[in-house]
N, C-alpha and C positions, 0 to 999 in steps of 0.2 A: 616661792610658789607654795601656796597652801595645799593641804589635801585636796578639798572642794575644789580648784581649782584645776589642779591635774585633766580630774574628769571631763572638764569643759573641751580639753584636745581631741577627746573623739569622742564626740556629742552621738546620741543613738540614731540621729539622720546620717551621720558620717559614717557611722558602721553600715548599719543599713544601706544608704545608698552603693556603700564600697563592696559591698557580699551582690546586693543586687546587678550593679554593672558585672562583676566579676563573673557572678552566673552566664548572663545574656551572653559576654565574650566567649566563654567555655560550652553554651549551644553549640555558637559558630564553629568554634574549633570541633567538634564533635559532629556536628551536621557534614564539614568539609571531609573531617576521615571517613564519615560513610559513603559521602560521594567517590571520593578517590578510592576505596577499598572497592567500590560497585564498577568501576571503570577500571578495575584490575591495573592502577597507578600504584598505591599503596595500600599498607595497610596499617594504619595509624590510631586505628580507634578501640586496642587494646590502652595505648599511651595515654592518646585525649580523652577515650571513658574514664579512664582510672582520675584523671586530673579533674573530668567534669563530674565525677561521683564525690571526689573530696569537695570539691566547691559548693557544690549541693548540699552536703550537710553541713557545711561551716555556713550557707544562706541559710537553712534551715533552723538551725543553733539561732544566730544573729537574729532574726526573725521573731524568734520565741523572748529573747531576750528584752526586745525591742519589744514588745506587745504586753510582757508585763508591767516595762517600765511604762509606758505609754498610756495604760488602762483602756489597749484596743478592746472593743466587745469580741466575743468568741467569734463568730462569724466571719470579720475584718479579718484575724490572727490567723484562722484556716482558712481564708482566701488567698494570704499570704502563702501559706506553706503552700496549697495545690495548686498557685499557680506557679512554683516551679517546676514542675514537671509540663511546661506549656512552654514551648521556648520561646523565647526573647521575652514573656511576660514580667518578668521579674520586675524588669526597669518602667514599664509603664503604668504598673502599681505602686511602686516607689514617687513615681512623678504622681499620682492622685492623690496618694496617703501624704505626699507634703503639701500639695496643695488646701490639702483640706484641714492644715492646720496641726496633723496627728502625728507627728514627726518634731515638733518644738521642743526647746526645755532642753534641759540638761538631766541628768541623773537622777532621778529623785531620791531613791533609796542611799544614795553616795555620803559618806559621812558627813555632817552635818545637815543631810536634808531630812526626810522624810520619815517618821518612823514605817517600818516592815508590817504589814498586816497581812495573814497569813502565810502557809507551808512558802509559796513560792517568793514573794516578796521576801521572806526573809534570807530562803538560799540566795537570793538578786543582792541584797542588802550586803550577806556574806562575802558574796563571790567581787563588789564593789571596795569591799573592805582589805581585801585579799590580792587582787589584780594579777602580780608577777604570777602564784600560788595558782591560782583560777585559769591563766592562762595555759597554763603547761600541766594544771590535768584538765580541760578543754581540749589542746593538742592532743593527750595520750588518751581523753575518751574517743576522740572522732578516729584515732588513727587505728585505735583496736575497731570499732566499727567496719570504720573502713577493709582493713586487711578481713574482718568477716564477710562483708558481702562479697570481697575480691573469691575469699573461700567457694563461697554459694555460687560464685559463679556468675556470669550475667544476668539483666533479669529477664529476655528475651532470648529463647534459645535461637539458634541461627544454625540455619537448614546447609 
C-alpha cells in the first residue's frame, strides 16, 4: 500500500458522513436525557451533554477539514457548522452536499497530490502528511476544549 493510497480508507465523505450520523445519534441521546430528567426518570444529560459536546466538536473539526479539502464556498462550510446546533440536521446536509457531487475525491492535499496554496491548505497538507501525529494533538486539542466549556459550565443555565 502506498502512501496515497492509505488516504483513500477514509475518503472526506467517510469522515464526514461518520461525524455527521455520529452527531444526529448523540441529539437523540441528549433530547431522551432531557426528557427523562423532565419526567423526574433520570438524570442523564450531564453524561449524554458531555458526550454530545465532544461529538460536536469533532463534527465541527471534520467539517472544516472537509470544506478545505473540498474547496466548499464559505457559505456551504458555515451552513455546515450552524446546522449543528439544529438537531438531527447534520445528516440531511451530508445527504445534499453528496448528492451534489461535493463530497468526491479523495485527499487532494495528501502526498502525491495537490500542491498547498495557502495558510490553511498548507496546515491540511501538513496535518495529511503527519496523520498518527495530527491525530493525537486533534485528540488533545478538542479534549482541552472540551474540559474548557465543561469548566464554563453549561451553555444554558437551568432554573
Amino acid at each position: 500500500m502506498t502512501k496515497t493510497e492509505k488516504f483513500r480508507t477514509v475518503s472526506p465523505r467517510v469522515l464526514f458522513r461518520s461525524f455527521a450520523v455520529a452527531e444526529m445519534f448523540t441529539w437523540a441521546g441528549l433530547i431522551t436525557a432531557l426528557v427523562l430528567r423532565a419526567l423526574d426518570v433520570a438524570n442523564l444529560v450531564p453524561i449524554i451533554g458531555g458526550i454530545h459536546g465532544f461529538v460536536f466538536l469533532c463534527y465541527s473539526a471534520s467539517t472544516i477539514f472537509v470544506w478545505i479539502n473540498q474547496r466548499w464556498r464559505f457559505r456551504l462550510g458555515l451552513t455546515g457548522l450552524l446546522l449543528a446546533i439544529v438537531p438531527f440536521a447534520t445528516v440531511p446536509f451530508e445527504i445534499v452536499v453528496d448528492r451534489k457531487g461535493l463530497l468526491t475525491g479523495d485527499w487532494r492535499l495528501a502526498p502525491g497530490g495537490e500542491p498547498p496554496q495557502g495558510f490553511t491548505e498548507h496546515v491540511q497538507a501538513w496535518v495529511l502528511r503527519h496523520v498518527l501525529v495530527s491525530i493525537v494533538l486533534l485528540v488533545l486539542l478538542v479534549t482541552a476544549l472540551f474540559i474548557t466549556l465543561l469548566w464554563l459550565g453549561p451553555p444554558v443555565p437551568r432554573d
